[in-house]
N, C-alpha and C positions, 0 to 999 in steps of 0.2 A: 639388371634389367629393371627398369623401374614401373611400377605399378601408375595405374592412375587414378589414384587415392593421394590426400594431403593427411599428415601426420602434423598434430598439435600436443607441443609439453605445457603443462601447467607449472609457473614459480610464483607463486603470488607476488614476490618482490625478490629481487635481489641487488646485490652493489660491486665495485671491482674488487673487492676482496673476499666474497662468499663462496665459501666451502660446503662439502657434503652434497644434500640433497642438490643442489644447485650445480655443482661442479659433475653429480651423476647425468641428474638433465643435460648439460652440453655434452658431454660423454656418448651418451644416449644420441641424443639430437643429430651429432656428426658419423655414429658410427649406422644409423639405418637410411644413412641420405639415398644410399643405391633404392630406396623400397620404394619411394613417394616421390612424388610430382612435385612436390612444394613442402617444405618444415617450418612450421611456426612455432615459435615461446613466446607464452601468453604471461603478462603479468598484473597483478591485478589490483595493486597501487598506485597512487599520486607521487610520483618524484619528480619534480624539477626539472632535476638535473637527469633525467632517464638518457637524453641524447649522449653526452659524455660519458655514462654509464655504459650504455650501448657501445659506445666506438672503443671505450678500454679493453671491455670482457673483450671483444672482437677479436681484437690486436693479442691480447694478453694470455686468452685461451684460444686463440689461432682458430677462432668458429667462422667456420666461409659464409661468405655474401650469400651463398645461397640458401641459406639459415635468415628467416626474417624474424625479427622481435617485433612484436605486436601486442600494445598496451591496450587496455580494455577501456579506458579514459580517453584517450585518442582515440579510437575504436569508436565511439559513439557521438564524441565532439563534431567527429567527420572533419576534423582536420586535424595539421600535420601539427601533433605539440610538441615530441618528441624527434622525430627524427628527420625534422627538417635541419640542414648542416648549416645552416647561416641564424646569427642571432637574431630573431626574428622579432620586434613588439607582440604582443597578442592586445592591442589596444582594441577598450571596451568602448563600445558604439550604442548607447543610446537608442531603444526603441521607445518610439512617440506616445506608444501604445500606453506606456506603464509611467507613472510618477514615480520620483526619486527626491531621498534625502540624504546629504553630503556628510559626510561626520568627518570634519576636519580634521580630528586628533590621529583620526585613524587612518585618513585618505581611503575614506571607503565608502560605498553605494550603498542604503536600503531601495530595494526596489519595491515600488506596490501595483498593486493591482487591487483597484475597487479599492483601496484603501487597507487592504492586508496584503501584508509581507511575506511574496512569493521567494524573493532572494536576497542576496549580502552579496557585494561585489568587494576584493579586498584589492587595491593598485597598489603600486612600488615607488619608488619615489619619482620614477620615468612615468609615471601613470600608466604603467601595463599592467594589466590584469595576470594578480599574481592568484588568484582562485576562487570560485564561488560558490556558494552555497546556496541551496535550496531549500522552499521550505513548502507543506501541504499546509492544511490546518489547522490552527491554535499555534503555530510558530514550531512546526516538527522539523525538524531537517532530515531532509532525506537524502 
């Protein structure tokens, strides 16, 4: 019978061939599906590649569809980085609002505002934005 309560594991990160603590979490994850309404694993890294990631452990630790991974990076992007299945651009769009300077060498954005450097855009050679950084005051990254 299941409850109607959501059940969340924490992996700060993991890859298709993580053991232990990570392999207890799927373990865990599948064997209390009957208790919850919904099961999430939270992780709480930048990878790339998390979508391929994602579809391995899947397949490879047999963790059912009704097991969702939820990245806390996507999680607050409010879009799909990871687990959209089609390769997708994440082409970076220019707001009018803020100056930019180009650094060739790098194919990369300083963003400003007022004249200080709120962010770093870094693109790929497709010019998709491969990740960005931010910064508060005196050039801090947060």
């Amino acid at each position: 019978m299941k409850k109607s309560r959501n059940l969340f594991y924490l992996a700060n990160s993991f890859s298709e061939d993580s053991g232990g603590r990570t392999q207890a979490t799927f373990t865990r994850a599948k064997m209390l599906l009957d208790v919850s309404e919904e099961s999430f694993i939270l992780t709480f890294n930048f990878k790339r590649d998390y979508g391929k990631i994602y579809d391995t452990v899947r397949e490879k630790r047999d963790i059912p569809s009704t097991i969702t991974f939820l990245n806390m990076y996507e999680f607050f992007a409010e879009e799909k980085i990871y687990s959209n299945k089609t390769n997708q651009k994440a082409v970076y769009i220019k707001n009018p609002e803020y100056s930019y300077e180009y650094i060739t060498s790098k194919n990369a954005y300083k963003v400003y505002s007022n004249n200080i450097q709120i962010c770093y855009v870094q693109l790929d050679e497709e010019e998709t934005c491969v990740y960005k950084d931010f910064f508060i005051s005196e050039k801090r990254k947060i």
